[in-house]
Backbone as a ProteinNet text record, in pm:
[ID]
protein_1_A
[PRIMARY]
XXXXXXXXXXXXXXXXXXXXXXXXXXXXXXXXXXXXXXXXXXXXXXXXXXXXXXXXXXXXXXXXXXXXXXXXXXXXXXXXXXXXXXXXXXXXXXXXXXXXXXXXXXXXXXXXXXXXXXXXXXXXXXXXXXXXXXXXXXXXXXXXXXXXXXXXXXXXXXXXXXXXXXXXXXX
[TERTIARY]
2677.3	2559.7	2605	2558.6	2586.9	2504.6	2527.1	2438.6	2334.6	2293.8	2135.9	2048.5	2120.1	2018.3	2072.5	2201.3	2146	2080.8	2054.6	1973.7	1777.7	1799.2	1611.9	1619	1738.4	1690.3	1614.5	1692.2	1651.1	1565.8	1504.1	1439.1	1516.2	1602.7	1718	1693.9	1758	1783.4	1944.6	1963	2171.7	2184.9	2171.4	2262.1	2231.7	2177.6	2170	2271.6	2275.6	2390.8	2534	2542.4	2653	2713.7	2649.1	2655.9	2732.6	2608.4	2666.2	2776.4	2822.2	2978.2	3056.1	3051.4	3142.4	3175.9	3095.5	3106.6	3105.8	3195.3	3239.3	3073.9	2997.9	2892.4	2841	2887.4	2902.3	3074.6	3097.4	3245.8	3285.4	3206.5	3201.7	3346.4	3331.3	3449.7	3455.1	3544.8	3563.2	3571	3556.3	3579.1	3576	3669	3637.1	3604.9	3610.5	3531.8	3373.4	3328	3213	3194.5	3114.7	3089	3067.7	3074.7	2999.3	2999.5	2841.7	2834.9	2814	2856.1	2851.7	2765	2791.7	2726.1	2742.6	2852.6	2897.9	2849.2	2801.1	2760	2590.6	2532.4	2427.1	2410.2	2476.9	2476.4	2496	2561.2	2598.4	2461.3	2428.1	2292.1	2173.3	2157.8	2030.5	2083.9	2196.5	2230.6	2187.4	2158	2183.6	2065.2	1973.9	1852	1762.4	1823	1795.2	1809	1869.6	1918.2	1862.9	1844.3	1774.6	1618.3	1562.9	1429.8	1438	1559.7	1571.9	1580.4	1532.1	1560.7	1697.7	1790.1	1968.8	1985.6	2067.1	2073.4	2187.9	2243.2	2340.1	2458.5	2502.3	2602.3	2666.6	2545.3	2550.8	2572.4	2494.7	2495.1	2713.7	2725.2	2834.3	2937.4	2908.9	2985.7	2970.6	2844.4	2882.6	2924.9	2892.2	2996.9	3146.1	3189.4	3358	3415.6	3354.6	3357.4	3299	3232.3	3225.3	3367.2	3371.6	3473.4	3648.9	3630.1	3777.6	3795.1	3692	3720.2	3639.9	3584.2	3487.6	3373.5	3355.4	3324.3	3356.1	3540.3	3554.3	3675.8	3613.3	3734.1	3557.1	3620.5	3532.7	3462.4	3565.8	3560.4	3415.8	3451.8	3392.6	3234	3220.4	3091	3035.8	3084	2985	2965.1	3082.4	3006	2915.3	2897	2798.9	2669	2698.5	2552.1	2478.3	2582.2	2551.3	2500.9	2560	2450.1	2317.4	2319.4	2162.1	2100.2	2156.7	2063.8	2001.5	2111.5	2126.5	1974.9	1958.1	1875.3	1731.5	1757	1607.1	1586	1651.9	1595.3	1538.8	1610.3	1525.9	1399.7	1433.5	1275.3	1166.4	1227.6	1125.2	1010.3	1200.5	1100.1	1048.4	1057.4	990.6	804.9	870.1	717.2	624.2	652.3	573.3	526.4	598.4	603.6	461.3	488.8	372.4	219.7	240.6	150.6	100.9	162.9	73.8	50.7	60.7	62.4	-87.3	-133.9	-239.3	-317.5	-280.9	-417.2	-403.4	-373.4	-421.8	-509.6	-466.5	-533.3	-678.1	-674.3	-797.4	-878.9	-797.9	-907.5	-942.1	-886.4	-896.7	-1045.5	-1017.5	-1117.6	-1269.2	-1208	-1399.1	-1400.7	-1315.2	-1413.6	-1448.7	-1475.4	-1476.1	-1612	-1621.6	-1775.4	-1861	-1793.4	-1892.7	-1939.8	-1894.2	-1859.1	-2035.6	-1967.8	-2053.7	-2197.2	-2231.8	-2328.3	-2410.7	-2300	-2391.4	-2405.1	-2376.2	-2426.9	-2577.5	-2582.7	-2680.2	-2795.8	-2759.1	-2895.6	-2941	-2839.1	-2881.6	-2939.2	-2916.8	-3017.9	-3148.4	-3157.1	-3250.8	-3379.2	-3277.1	-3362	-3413.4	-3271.1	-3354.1	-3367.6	-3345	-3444.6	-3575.9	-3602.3	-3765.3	-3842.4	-3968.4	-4039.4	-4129.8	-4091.3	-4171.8	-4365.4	-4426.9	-4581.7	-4673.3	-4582.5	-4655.7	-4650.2	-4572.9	-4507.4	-4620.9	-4662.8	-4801.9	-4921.8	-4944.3	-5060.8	-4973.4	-4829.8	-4783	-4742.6	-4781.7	-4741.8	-4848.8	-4799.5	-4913.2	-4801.3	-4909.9	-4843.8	-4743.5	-4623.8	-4594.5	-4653.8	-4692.7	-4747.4	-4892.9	-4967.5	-5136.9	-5161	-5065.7	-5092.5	-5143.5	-5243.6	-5321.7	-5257.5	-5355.1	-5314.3	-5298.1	-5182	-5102.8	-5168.1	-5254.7	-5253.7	-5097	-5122.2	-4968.6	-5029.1	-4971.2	-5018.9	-4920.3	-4935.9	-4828.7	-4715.6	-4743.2	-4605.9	-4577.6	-4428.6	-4348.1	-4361	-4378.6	-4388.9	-4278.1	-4143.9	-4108.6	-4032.8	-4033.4	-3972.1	-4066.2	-4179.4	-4243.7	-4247.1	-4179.8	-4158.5	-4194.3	-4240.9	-4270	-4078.8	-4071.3	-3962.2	-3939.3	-4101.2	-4099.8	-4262.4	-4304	-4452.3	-4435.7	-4565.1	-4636.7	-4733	-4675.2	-4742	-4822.6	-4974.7	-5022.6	-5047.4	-5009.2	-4966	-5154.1	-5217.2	-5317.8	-5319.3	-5367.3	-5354.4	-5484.4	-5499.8	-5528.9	-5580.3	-5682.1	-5710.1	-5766.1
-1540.4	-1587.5	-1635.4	-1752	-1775	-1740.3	-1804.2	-1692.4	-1740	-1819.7	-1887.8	-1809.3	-1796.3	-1765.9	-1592.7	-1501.5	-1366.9	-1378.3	-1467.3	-1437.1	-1423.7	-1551.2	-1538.2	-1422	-1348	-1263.9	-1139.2	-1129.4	-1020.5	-1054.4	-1158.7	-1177.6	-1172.3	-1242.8	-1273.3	-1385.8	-1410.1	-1516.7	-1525.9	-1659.8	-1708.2	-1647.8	-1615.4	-1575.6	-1428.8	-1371.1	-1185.9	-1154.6	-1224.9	-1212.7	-1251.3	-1336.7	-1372.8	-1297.7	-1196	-1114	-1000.8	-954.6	-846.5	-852.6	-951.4	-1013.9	-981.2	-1049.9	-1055	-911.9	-788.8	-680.1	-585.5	-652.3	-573.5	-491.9	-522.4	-480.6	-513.6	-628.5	-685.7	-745.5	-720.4	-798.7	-919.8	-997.1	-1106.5	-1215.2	-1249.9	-1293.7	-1446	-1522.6	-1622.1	-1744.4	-1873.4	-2001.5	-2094	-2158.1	-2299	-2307.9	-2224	-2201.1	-2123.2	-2092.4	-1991.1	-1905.1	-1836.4	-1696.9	-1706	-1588	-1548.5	-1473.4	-1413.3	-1271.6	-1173.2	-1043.2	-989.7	-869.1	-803.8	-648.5	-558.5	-601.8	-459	-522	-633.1	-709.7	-629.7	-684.5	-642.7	-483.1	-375.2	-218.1	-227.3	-275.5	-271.3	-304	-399.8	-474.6	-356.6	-291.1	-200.6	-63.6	-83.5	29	31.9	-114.4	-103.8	-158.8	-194.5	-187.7	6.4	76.9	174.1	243.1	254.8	298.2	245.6	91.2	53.2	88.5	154.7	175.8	271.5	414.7	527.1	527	417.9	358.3	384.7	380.7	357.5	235.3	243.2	147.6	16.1	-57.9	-148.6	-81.4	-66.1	23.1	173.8	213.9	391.3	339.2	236.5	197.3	179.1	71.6	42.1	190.8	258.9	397.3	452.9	459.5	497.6	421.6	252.7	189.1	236.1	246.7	309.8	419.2	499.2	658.1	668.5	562.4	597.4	509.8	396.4	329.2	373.3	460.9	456.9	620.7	711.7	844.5	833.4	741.9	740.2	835.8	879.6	1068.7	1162.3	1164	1288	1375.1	1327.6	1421	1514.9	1625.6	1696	1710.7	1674.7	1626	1536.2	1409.3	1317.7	1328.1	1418.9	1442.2	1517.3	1609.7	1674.6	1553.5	1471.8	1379.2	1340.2	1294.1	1218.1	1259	1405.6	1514.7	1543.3	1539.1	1536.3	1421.7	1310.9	1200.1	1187.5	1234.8	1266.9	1336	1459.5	1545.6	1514.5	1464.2	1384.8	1285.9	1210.8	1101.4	1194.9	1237.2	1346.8	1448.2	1457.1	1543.6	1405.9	1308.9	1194.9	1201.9	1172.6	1114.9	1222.6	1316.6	1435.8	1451.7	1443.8	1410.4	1313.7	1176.1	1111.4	1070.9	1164.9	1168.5	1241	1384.8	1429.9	1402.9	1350.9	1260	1118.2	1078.1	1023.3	1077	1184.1	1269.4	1294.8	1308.4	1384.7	1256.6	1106.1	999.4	990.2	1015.5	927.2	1068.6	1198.4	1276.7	1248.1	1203.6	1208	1048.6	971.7	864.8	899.1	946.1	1011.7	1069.8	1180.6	1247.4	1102	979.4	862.6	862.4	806.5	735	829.7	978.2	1054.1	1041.6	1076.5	1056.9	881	807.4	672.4	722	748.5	777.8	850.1	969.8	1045	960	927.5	826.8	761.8	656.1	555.3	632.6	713.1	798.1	889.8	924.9	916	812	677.2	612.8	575.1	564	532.8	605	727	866.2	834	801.2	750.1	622	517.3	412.7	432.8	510.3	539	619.2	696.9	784.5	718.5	629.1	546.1	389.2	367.1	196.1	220.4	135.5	76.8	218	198.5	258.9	351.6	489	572.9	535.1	559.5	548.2	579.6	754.4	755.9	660.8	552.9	467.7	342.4	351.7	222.4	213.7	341	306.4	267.3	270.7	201.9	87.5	7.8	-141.3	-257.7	-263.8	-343.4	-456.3	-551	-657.8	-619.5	-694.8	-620.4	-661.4	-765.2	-850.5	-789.7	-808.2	-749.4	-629.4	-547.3	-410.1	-377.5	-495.7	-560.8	-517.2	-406.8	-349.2	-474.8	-423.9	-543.8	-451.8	-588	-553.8	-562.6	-449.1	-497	-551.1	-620.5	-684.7	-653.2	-633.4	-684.2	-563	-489.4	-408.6	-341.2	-268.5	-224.6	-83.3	16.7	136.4	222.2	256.9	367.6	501.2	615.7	744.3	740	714.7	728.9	677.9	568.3	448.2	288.8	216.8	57.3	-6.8	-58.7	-146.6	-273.9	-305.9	-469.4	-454.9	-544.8	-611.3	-730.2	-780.9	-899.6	-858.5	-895.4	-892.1	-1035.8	-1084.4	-1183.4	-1195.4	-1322	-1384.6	-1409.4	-1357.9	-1360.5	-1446.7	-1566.7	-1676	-1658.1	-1629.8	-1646.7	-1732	-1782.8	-1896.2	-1896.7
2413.3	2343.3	2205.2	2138.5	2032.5	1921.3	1790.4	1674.5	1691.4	1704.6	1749.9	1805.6	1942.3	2017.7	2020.9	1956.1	1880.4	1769.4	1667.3	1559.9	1601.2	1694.3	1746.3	1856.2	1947.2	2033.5	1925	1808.5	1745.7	1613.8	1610.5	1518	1350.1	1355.2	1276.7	1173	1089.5	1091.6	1058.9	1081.1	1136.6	996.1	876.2	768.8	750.7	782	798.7	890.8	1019.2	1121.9	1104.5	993.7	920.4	822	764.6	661	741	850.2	945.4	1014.4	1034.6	1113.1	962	839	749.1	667.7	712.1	683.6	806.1	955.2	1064.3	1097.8	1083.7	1165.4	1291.2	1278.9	1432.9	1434.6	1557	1532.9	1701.5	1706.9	1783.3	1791.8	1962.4	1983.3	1921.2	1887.2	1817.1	1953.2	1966.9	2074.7	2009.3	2006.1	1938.8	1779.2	1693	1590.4	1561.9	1731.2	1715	1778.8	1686	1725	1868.7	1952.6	2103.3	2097	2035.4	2054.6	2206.4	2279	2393.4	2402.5	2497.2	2547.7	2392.8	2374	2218.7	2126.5	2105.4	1980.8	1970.4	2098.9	2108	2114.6	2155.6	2141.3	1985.4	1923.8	1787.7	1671.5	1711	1658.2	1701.9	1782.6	1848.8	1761.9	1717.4	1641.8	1489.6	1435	1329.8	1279	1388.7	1373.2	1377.6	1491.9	1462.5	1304.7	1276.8	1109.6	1057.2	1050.7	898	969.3	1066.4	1096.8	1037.6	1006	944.4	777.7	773.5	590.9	579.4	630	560.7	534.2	383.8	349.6	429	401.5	450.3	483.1	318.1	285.3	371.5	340.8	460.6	620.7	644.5	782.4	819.4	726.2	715.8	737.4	608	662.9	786.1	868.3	998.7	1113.6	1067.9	1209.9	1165.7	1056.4	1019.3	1063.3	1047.2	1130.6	1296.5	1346	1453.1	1514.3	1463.5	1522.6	1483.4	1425.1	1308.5	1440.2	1467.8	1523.4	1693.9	1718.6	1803	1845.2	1761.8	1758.3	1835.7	1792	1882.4	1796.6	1642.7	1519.9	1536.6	1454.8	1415.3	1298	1221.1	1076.1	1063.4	1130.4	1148.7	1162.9	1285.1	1354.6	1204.9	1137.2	1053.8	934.2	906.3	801.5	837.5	938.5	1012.1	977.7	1071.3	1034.3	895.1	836.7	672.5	622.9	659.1	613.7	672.2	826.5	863.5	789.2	767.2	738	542.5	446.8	357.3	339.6	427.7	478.8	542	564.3	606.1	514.7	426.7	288.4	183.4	184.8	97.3	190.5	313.1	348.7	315.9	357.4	310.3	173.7	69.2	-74.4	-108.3	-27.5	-33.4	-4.6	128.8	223.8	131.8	65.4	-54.9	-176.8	-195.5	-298.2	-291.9	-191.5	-123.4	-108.4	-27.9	5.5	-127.4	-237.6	-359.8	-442.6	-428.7	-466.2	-381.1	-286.8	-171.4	-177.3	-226.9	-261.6	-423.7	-538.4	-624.6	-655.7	-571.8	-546.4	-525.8	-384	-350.9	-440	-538.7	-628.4	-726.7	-778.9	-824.3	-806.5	-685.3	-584	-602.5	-588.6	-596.1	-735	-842.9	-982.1	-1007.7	-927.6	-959.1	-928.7	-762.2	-699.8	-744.7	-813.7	-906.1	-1021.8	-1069.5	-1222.6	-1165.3	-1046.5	-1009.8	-961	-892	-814	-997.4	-1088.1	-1221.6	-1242.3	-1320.6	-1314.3	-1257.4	-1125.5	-1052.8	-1077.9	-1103.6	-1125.5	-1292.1	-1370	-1499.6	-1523.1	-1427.8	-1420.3	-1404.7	-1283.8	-1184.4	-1275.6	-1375.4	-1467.2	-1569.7	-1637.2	-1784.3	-1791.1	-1696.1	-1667.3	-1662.5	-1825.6	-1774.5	-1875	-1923.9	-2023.1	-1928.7	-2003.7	-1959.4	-2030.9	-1853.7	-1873.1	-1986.5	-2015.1	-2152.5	-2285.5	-2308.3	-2412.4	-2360.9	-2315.1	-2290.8	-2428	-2465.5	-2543	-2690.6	-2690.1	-2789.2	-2811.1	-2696	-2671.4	-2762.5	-2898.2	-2989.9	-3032.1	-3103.5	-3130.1	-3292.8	-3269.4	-3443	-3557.8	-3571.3	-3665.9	-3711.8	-3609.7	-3643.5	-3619.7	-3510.1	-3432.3	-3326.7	-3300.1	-3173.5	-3074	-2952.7	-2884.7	-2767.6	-2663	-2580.9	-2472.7	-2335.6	-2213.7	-2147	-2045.6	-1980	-1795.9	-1743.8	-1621.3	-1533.6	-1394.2	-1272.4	-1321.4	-1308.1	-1352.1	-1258.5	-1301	-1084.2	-1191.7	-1099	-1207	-1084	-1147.5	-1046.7	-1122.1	-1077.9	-1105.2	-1285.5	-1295.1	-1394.5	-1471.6	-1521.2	-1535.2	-1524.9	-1618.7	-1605.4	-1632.6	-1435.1	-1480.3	-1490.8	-1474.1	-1499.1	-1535.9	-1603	-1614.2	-1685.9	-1702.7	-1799.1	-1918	-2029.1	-2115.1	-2177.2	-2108.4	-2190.4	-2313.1	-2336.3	-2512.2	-2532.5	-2612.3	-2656.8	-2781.5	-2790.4	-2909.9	-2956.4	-3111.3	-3240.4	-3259.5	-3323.7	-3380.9	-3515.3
[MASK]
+++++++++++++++++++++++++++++++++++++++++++++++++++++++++++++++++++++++++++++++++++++++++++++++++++++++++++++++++++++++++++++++++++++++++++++++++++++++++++++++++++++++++++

């Protein structure tokens, strides 16, 4: 298979696969001047897609195609580095994952004092929009004192939150 058609089998593109060849991550047979990648290209690639699904970086990945290929895993040595970088890699994720977790509940508590915030709000509208009923017999004109009819008015929670006041002209 050539890089083409391994870069679209795996959703690639030709210069990520070029990178991975130029740092022995893949190591594809040469023809004519191109690549042909095979069976081990592709076990190699499913490998190194696995890992970077494990968040490892390039680099770390790199350290374990070296040690698997340099011992095949059968030093002993070897196998526990190995384990150690797993286990290495699952203590980040760990503190990561908490780290998270206390990121997306303090969010959360965010989120309810917004709703409380907003839900007062609402009860303080609800309470001081609009002139309490008793404040009617003080509705005069400023000028003369001339007591003001009020018309059409929405009266709620004890309250005028809308009316009409007609303009009474003087002459």
């Amino acid at each position: 298979m050539k890089i083409g058609e391994f870069a679209e089998k795996y959703d690639l593109k030709i210069s990520t696969v070029r990178y991975y060849v130029e740092h022995a991550l893949l190591t594809p047979e040469r023809k004519n001047n191109q690549y042909i990648f095979n069976r081990s290209c592709m076990e190699d690639m499913e490998k190194i897609l696995k890992y970077k699904s494990y968040h490892f970086t390039l680099e770390e990945i790199e350290l374990f195609f070296f040690l698997e290929k340099a011992s095949k895993f059968r030093d002993e040595k070897t196998m526990k580095t190995c384990m150690d970088l797993l286990h290495q890699k699952l203590n980040q994720l760990e503190t990561e994952d908490q780290r998270l977790r206390q990121t997306i509940e303090n969010l959360k508590d965010e989120i309810e004092s917004f709703d409380l915030l907003q839900r007062k709000m609402d009860t303080n509208r609800e309470n001081t929009d609009g002139i309490p009923l008793s404040f009617i017999e003080n509705l005069c004109c400023p000028r003369c004192r001339a007591s003001m009819r009020l018309e059409a008015a929405s009266i709620s929670n004890g309250k005028i939150s809308e009316g009409d006041i007609p303009l009474q002209l003087r002459i």
